[in-house]
C-alpha positions as CSV (number, residue, x, y, z in Angstrom):
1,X,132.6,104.5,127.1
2,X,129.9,104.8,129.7
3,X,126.5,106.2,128.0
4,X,125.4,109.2,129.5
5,X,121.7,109.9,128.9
6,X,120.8,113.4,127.5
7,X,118.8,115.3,130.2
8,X,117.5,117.7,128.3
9,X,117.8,119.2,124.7
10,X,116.7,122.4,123.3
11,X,115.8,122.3,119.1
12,X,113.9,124.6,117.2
13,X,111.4,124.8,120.3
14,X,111.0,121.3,121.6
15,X,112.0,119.6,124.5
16,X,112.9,115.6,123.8
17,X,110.8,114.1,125.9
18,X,111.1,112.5,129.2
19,X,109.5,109.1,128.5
20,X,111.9,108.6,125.7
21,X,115.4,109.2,127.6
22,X,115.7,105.8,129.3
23,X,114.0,103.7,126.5
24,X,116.1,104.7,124.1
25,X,119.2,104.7,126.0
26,X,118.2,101.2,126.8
27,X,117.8,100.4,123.4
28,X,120.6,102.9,122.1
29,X,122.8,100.6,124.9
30,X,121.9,97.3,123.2
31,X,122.1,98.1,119.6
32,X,124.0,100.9,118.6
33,X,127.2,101.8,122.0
34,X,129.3,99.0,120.5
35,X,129.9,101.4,117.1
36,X,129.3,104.7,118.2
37,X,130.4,104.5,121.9
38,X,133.8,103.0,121.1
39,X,137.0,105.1,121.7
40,X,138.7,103.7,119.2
41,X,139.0,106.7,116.6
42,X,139.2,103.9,113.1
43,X,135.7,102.5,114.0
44,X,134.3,103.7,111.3
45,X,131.1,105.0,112.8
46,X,130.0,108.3,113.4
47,X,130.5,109.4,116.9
48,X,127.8,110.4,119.6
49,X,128.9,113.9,119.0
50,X,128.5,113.4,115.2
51,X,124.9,111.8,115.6
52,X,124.0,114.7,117.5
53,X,124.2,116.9,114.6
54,X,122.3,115.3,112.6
55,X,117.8,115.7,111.8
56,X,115.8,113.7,113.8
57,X,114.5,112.3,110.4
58,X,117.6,111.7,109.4
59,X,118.5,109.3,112.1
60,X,114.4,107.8,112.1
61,X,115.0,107.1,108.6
62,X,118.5,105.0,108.6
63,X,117.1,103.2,111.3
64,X,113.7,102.2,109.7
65,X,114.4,101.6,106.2
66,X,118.1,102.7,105.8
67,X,121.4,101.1,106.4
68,X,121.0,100.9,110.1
69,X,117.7,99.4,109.6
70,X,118.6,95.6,110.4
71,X,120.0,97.0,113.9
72,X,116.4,97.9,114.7
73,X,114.8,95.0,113.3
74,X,111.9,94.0,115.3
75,X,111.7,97.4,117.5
76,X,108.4,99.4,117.4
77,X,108.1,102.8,115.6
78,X,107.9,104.1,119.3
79,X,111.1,102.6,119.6
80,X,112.9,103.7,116.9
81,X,111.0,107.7,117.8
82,X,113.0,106.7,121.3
83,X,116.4,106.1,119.5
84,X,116.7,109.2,117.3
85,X,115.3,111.2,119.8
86,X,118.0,110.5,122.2
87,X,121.2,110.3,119.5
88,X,119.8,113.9,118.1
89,X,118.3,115.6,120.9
90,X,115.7,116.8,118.1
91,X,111.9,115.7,117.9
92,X,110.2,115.2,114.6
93,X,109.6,118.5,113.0
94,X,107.2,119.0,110.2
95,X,108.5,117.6,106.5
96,X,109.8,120.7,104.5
97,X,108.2,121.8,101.6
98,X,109.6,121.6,97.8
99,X,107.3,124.7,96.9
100,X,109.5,127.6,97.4
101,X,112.6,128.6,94.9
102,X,110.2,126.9,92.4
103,X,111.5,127.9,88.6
104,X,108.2,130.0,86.6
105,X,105.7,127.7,84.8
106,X,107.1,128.9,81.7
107,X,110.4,127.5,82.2
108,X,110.2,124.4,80.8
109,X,112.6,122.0,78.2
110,X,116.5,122.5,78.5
111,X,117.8,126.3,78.9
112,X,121.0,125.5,77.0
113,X,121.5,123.1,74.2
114,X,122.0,119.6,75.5
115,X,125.3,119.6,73.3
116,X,126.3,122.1,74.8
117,X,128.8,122.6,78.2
118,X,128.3,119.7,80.0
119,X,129.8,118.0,83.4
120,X,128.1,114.1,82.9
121,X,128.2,112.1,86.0
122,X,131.4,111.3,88.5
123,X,134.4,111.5,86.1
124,X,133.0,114.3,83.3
125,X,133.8,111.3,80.8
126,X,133.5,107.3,79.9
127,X,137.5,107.5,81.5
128,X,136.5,109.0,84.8
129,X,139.1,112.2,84.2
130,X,137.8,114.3,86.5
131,X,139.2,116.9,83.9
132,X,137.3,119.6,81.9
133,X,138.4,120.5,79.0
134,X,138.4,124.6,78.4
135,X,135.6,124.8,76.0
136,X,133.3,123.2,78.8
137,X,134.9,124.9,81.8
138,X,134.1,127.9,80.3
139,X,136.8,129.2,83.0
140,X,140.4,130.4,82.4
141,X,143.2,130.0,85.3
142,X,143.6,134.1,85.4
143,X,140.0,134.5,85.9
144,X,139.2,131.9,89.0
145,X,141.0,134.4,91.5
146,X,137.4,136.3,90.6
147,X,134.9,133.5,91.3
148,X,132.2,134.5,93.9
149,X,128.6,133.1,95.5
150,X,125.7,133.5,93.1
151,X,123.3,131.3,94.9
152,X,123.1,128.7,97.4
153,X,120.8,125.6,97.8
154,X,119.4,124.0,101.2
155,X,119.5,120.8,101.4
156,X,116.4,119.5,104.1
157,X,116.9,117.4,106.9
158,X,120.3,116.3,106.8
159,X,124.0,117.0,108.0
160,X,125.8,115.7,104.8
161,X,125.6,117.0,101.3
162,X,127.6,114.3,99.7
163,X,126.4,113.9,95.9
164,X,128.1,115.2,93.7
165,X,125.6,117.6,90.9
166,X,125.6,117.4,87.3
167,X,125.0,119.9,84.9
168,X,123.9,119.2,81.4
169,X,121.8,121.8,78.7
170,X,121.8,124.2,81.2
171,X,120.2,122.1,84.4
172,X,121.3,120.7,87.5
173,X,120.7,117.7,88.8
174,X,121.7,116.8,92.3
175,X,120.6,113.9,94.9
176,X,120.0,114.1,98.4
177,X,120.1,112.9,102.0
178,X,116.6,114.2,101.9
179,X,115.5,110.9,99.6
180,X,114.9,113.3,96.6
181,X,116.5,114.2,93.9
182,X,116.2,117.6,92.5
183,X,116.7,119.3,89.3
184,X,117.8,123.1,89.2
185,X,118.3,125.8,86.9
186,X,121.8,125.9,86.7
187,X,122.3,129.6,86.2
188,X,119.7,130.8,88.7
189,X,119.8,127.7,91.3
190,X,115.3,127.5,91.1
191,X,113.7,124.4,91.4
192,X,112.6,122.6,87.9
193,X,111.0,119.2,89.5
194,X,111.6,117.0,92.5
195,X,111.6,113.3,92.4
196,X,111.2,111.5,95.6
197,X,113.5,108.3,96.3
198,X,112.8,105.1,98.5
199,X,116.1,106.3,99.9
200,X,119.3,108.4,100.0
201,X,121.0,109.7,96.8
202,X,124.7,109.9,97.6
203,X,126.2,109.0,94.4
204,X,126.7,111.4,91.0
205,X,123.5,111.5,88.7
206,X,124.4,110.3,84.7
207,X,122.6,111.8,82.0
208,X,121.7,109.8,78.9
209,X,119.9,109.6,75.8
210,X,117.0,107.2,75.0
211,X,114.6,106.3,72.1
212,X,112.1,108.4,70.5
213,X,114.4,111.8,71.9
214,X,113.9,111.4,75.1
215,X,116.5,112.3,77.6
216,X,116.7,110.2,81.2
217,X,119.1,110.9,84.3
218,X,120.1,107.5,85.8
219,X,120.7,107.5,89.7
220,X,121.3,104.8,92.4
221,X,120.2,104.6,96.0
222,X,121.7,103.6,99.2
223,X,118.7,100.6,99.4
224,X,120.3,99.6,95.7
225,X,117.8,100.8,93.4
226,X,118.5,102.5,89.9
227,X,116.1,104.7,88.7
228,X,115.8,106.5,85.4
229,X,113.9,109.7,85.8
230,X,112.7,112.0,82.5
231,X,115.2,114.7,82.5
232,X,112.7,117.6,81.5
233,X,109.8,116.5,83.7
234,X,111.0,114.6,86.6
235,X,108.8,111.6,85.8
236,X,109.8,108.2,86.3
237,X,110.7,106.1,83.1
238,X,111.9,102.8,84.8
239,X,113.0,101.8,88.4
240,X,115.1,98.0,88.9
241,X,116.5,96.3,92.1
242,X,119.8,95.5,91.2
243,X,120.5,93.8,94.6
244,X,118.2,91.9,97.1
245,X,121.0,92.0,100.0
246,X,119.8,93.7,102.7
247,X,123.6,94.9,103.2
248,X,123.5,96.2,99.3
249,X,124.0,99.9,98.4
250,X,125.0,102.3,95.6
251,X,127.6,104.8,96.2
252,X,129.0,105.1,92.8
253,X,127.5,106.4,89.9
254,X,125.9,105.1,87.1
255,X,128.0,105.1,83.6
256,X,126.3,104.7,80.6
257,X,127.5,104.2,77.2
258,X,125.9,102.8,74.1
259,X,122.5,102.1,75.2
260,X,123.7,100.4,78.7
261,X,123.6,101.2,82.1
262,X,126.3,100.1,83.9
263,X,126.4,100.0,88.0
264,X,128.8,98.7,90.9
265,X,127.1,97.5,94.2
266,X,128.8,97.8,97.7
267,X,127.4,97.6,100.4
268,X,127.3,98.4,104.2
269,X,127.6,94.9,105.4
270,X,131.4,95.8,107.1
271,X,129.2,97.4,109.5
272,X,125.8,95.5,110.4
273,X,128.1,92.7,110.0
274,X,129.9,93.5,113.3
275,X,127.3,92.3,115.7
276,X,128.4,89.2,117.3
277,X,124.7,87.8,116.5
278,X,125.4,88.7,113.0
279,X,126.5,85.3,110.6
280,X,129.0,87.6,109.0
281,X,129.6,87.9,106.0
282,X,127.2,86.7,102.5
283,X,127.6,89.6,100.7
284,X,129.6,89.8,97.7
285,X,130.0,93.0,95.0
286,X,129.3,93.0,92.0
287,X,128.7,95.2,88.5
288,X,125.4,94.7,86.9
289,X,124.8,96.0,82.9
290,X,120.8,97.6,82.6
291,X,119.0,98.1,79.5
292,X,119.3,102.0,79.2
293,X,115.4,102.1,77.8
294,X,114.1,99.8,80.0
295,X,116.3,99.1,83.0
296,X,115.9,95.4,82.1
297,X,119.2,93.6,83.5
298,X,121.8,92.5,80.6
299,X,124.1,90.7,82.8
300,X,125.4,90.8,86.4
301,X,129.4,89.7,87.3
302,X,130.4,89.3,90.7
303,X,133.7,90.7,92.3
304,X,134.1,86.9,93.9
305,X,132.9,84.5,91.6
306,X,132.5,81.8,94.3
307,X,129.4,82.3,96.4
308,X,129.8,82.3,100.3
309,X,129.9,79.0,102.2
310,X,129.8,78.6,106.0
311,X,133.7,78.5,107.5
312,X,133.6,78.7,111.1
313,X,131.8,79.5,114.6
314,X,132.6,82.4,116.5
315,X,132.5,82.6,120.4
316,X,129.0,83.4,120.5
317,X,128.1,80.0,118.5
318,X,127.2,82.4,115.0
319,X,127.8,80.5,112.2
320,X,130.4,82.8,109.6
321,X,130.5,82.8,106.4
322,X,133.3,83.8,103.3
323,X,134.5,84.6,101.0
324,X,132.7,87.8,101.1
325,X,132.9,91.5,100.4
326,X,134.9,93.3,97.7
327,X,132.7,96.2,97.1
328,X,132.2,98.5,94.0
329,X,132.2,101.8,95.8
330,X,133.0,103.7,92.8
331,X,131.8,104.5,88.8
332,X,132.6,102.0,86.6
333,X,135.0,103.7,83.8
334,X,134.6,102.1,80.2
335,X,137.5,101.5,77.5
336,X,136.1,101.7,74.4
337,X,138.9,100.7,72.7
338,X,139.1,97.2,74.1
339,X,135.3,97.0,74.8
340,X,135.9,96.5,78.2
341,X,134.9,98.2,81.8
342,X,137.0,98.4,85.2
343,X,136.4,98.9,88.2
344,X,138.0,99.5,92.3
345,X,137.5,97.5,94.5
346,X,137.1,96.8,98.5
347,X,138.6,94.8,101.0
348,X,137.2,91.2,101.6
349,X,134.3,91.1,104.8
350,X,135.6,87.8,106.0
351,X,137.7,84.4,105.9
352,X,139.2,83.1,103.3
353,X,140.4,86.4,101.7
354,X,140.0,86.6,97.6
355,X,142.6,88.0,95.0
356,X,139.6,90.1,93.8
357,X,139.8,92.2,97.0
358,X,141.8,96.0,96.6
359,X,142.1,95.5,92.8
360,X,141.0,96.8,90.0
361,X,139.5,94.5,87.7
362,X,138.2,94.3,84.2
363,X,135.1,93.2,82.4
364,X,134.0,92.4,79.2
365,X,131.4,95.0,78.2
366,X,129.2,92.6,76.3
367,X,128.9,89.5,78.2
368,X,130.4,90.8,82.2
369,X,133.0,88.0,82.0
370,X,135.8,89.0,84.3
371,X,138.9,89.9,81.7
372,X,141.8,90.0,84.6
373,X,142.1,91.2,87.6
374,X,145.4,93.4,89.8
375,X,145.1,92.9,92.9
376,X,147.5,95.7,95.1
377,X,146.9,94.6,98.3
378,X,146.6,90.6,99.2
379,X,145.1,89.4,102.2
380,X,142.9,92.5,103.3
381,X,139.8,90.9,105.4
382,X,138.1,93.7,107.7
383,X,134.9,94.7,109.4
384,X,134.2,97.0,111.9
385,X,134.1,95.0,114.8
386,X,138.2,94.8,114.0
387,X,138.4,98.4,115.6
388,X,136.0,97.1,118.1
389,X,135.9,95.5,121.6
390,X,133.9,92.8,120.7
391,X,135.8,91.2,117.9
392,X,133.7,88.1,117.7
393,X,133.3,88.6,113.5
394,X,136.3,90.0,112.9
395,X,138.2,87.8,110.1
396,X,141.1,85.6,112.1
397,X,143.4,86.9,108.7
398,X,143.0,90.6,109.5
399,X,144.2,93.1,106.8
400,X,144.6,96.7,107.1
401,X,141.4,98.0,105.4
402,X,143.4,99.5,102.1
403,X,140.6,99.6,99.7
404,X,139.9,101.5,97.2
405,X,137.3,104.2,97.1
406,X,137.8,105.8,93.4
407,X,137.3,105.1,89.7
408,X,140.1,104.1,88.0
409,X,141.2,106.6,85.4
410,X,141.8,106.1,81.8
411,X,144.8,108.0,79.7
412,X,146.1,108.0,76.5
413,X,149.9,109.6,76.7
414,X,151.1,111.7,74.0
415,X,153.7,108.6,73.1
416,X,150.3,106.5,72.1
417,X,150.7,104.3,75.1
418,X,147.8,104.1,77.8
419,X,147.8,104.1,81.2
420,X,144.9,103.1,84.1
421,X,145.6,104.7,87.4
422,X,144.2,105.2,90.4
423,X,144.6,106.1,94.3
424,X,144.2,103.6,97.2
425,X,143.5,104.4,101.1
426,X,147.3,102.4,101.6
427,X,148.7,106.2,100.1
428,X,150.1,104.2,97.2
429,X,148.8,105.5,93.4
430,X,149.1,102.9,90.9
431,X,149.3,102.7,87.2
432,X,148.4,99.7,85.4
433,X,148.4,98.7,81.3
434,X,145.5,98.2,80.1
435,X,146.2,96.9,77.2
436,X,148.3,94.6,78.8
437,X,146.2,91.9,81.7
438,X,146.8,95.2,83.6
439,X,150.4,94.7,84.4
440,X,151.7,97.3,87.0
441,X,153.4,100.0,85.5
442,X,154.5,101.8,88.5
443,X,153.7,102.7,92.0
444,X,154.0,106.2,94.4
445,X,153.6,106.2,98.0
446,X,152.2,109.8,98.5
447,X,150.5,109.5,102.2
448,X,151.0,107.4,104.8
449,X,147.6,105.6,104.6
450,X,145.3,104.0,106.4
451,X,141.4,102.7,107.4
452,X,140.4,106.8,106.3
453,X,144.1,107.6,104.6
454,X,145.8,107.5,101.4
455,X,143.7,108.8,98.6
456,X,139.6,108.6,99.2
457,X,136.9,109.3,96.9
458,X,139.0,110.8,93.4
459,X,142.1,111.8,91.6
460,X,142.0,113.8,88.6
461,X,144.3,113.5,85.5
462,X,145.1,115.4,82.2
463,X,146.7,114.2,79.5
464,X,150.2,114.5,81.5
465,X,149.7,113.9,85.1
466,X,147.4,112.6,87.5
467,X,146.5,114.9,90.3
468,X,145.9,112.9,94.1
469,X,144.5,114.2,97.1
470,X,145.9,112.7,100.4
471,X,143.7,112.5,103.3
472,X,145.4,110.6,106.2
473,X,142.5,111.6,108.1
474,X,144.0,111.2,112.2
475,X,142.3,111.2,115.7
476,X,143.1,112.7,119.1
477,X,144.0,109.3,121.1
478,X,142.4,110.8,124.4
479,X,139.1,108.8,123.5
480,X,137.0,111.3,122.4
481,X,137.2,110.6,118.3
482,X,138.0,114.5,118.0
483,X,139.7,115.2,114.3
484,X,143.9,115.8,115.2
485,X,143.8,119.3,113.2
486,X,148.1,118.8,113.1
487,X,147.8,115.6,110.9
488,X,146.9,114.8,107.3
489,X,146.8,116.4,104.0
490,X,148.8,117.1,101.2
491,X,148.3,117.9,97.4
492,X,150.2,116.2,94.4
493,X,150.7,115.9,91.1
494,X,152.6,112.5,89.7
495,X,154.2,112.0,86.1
496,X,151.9,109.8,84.1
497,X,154.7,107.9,82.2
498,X,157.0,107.6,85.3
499,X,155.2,108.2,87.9
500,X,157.4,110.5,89.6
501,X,155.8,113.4,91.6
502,X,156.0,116.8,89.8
503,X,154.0,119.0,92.0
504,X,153.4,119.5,95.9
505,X,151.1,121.4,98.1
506,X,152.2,121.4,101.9
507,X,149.3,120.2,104.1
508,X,147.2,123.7,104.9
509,X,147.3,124.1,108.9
510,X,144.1,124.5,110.6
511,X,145.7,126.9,113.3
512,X,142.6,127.6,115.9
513,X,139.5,126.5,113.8
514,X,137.4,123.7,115.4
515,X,136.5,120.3,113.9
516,X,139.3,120.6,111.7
517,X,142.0,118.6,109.8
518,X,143.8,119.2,107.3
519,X,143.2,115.9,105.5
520,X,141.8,115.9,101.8
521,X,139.8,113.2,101.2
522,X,137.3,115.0,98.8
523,X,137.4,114.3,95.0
524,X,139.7,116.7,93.1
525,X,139.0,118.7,89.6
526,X,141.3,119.9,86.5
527,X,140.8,122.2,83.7
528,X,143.9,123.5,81.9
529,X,146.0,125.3,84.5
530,X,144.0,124.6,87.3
531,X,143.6,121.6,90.1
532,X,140.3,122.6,92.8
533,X,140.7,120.2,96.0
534,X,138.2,121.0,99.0
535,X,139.3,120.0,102.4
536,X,137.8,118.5,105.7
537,X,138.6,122.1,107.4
538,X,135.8,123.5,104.8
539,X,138.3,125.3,102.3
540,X,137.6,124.7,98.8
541,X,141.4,126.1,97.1
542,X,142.7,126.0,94.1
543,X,146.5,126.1,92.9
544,X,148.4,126.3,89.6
545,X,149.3,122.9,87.9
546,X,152.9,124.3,87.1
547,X,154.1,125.4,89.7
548,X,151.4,124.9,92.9
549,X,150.5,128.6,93.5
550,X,147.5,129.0,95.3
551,X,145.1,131.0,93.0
552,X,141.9,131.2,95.3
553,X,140.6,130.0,98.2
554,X,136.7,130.1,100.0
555,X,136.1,129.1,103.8
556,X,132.7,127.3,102.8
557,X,132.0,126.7,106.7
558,X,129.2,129.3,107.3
559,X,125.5,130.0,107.0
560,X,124.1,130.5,103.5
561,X,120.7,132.7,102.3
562,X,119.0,130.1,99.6
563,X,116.8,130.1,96.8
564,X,114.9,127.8,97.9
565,X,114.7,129.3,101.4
566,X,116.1,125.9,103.4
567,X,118.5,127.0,106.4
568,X,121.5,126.4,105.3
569,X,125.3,125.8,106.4
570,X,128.7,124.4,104.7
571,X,130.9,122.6,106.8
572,X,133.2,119.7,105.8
573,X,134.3,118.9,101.9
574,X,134.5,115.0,101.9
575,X,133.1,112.8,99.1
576,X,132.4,114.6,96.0
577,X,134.7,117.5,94.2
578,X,133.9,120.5,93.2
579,X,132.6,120.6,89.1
580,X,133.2,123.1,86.4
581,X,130.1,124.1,83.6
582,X,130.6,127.4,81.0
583,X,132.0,129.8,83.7
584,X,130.3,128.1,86.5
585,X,131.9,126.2,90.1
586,X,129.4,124.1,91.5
587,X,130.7,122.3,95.3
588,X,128.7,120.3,97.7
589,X,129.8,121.0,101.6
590,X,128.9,119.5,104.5
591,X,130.4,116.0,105.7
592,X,129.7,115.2,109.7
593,X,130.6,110.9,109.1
594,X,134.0,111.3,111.0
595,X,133.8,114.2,113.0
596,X,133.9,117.3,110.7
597,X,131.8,120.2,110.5
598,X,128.2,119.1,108.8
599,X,126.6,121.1,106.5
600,X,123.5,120.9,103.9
601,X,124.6,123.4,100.8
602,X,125.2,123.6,97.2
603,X,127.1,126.2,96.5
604,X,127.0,128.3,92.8
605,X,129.9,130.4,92.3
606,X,130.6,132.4,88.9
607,X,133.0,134.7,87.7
608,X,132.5,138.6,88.4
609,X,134.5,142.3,88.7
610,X,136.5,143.6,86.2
């Protein structure tokens, strides 16, 4: 696609100034066109038109110490100023403020006793359910048709509100694309502290006891820190590297159990490894155990035992390197039965391809020594530059890019018998034994799949079913990466024990609204009665688990008052599900990555009227 300078843009006031045009479309031209210039609608980059929705320090950050920061390597901060001033139209503004929506002096300690309804990191539980039992929910399937807004939060500079809160005692806690956490009053949405972060927040936040009654939350960053932050005061307890790749990232969340930490690593190197200059690929995933007290590291397993060695030359002379990738995108889930954790994984970065790659695989708890592994999908070696026009690093064994983005999920069946299931991007959902090496119980094709298909970031099961979102996320093949607003979607339910599919919502059409598709690639949420499942077109709904009846819906694409006096907007529902606390729905919208609506809120919604 030929780049077309921006002329002129309008924000907030400012003009983007003339000296910075041609630099950075100069620069923009060299570095960054290959990604977000393509029209090839599975690069999996976010579009010009995406970019441009984003803050200027938004952009200025991922470019100076974020994941796009080894693309700018060696450019000046004037530079890098020229870049996101041309991909945003926007100028830097002045840094918001964490003073207003602040909680009275007074109101210090938990509100609620700790306890007491809770909703603890990604999956609720150690088994990654995604289900809330009714005492917790605190919300009866005859009483969610009356769920409205209480209160709204603003997110600052950003476009994506993509980490999921957690409430526990009565506050919120809740990471950012803003590089802060923030802890809230659950029940009136003010401000209790703000912790600042060397960068992004975009995974769940865990909750966990200490010594000497002390209570931490335990985060990750996209720059593959872990930080344990005092839960009452915001104060830092202990902060660990738990990767030096400059690739490495969190985007799963922390579970902790017994004293220990436990992490997965991915990273972003599918992307920065697509530059031709770019000795593709040395990074490999991996699950690392912390001290919970001290953040001292127990033990660290990688996903591919075998460290990367060089392989070949590409055209450009770049020495490659494999085997490599097989990310941890997701929260670890521990079976504390067999002592023993599992995780999803990614597709390999590069030749040769592992058996390790789109699997789950197990650990021992103790000592990280790999258990056994399942793989689902063999041979699955991808980068971006695959979807590219210069495939220079693109593995000579190309798969289909069929990982998996989710936890696994743990169940015990009324019969006694257990069952580990979990969604992949391929539209298959898999059950496994754990109790046996993992030996495939059975397997559903729900979606077609696909490099943004199939299930995405979370199923949900009760003790009878497992409940999948399909995304099969599709483009407009005319070149301009617009969403196709006629593809995608679909909501199901699948037999635990058989796997046979019980229940079916149609895909929801998006009939004249914009930046729409009816995919579902957001997390999904049970309590009894009741499956919630946002959508890329913005609607958060939720349906019946007997019989699929839609119970409620919310179009969360608008502008929002806050508390804490941030403009704010919904857009999107990608990433993160919606989560369930004594009577309360707490939802993140806002996801711009592949051409939806972006959006900055967290939205409160209770029940109300007779």
């Amino acid at each position: 696609m030929k780049l077309i300078a921006l002329t002129a843009a309008i924000v907030i006031g400012y003009c983007l100034p003339a000296a910075a045009q041609p630099v950075g479309a100069t620069l923009y031209a060299q570095r960054c066109a290959q990604c977000h210039d393509g029209g090839n609608p599975d690069v999996r980059a976010p579009s010009r038109t995406v970019l441009q929705s984003k803050s200027f320090a938004e952009v200025m950050g991922a470019i100076t110490t974020g994941p796009m920061a080894s693309f700018a390597q060696g450019l000046t901060n004037d530079e890098r100023t020229a870049i996101a001033s041309l991909v945003t139209g926007k100028v830097a503004a002045q840094p918001a403020t964490d003073s207003a929506g602040r909680c009275a002096a007074s109101e210090t300690g938990f509100p609620r006793p700790i306890d007491g309804p809770r909703w603890n990191g990604w999956g609720a539980d150690l088994n990654n359910s995604r289900f809330q039992p009714a005492a917790m929910a605190g919300l009866a399937p005859d009483q969610v048709s009356r769920l409205h807004l209480k209160w709204a939060f603003g997110f600052p500079d950003t476009s994506n509100a993509n980490a999921q809160p957690t409430v526990v005692g009565g506050l919120l806690f809740v990471g950012g694309g803003d590089r802060k956490v923030h802890a809230l009053d659950a029940s009136s949405g003010c401000t209790r502290w703000v912790f600042p972060t060397e960068a992004p927040v975009r995974a769940a936040i865990s909750f966990a006891p200490l010594d000497d009654n002390q209570f931490a939350v335990v985060f990750g960053d996209v720059r593959a820190n872990v930080y344990a932050v005092n839960a009452a005061t915001g104060a830092m307890i202990w902060k660990s590297k738990v990767d030096d790749h400059p690739a490495a990232r969190i985007t799963g969340a922390p579970t902790v159990y017994s004293g220990v930490v436990y992490v997965g690593v991915s990273s972003i190197e599918e992307a920065t490894g697509s530059r031709p200059t770019y000795q593709c690929c040395t990074f490999r995933g991996s699950v690392v155990a912390l001290k919970a007290a001290t953040g001292a590291q127990i033990w660290k397993s990688y996903t591919i035992p075998e460290a990367p060695q060089p392989t070949r030359t590409n055209g450009y002379g770049t020495q490659l390197f494999g085997p490599a990738g097989v990310s941890v995108w997701s929260a670890p889930t521990i079976d504390v039965q067999r002592q023993a954790l599992y995780v999803a994984t990614s597709n390999s970065y590069a030749d040769p391809a592992t058996d390790t790659s789109d699997a789950v695989l197990a650990f021992d708890l103790a000592t990280g020594r790999m258990l056994w592994h399942q793989q689902a999908t063999p041979k699955d070696s991808f980068v971006v530059a695959c979807f590219g026009l210069d495939q220079s690093n693109c593995p000579q064994d190309r798969g289909p890019d069929y990982d998996f983005g989710q936890s696994p999920i743990l169940v015990s069946l009324h019969d006694g018998h257990r069952v580990l299931a979990v969604g992949q991007k391929s539209g298959v959902v898999h059950a496994l034994d754990p109790d046996h090496d993992g030996k495939i119980l059975w397997q559903t094709r729900i979606g077609k799949g696909g490099a943004l298909g199939g299930t995405e970031w979370g199923s949900a099961a009760d003790q009878d079913r497992i409940y999948v979102a399909n995304s099969d996320v599709r483009f407009l093949t005319d070149g301009t990466r617009r969403l196709n607003s006629k593809e995608g979607g679909g909501l199901f339910a699948l037999d635990l024990a058989t796997g046979k599919i019980t229940m079916q919502v149609a895909p929801v059409a998006c009939g004249d609204r914009a930046q729409c598709s009816p995919a579902l690639s957001a997390a999904v949420t049970v309590i009894p009665g009741v499956v919630f499942s946002g959508g890329v077109s913005g609607f958060l709904r939720a349906y019946a688990t007997d019989d699929a009846r839609l119970l409620w819906e919310i179009d969360t694409a608008r502008d929002y008052p806050t508390v804490n006096g941030v403009p704010a907007h919904g857009g999107a529902m990608d990433g993160p599900g919606p989560i369930v606390v004594d009577g309360m729905l707490y939802v993140n919208s806002g996801y711009a990555q592949w051409g939806g609506l972006s959006g900055n809120v967290l939205l409160a919604f209770e029940v109300g009227g007779p």
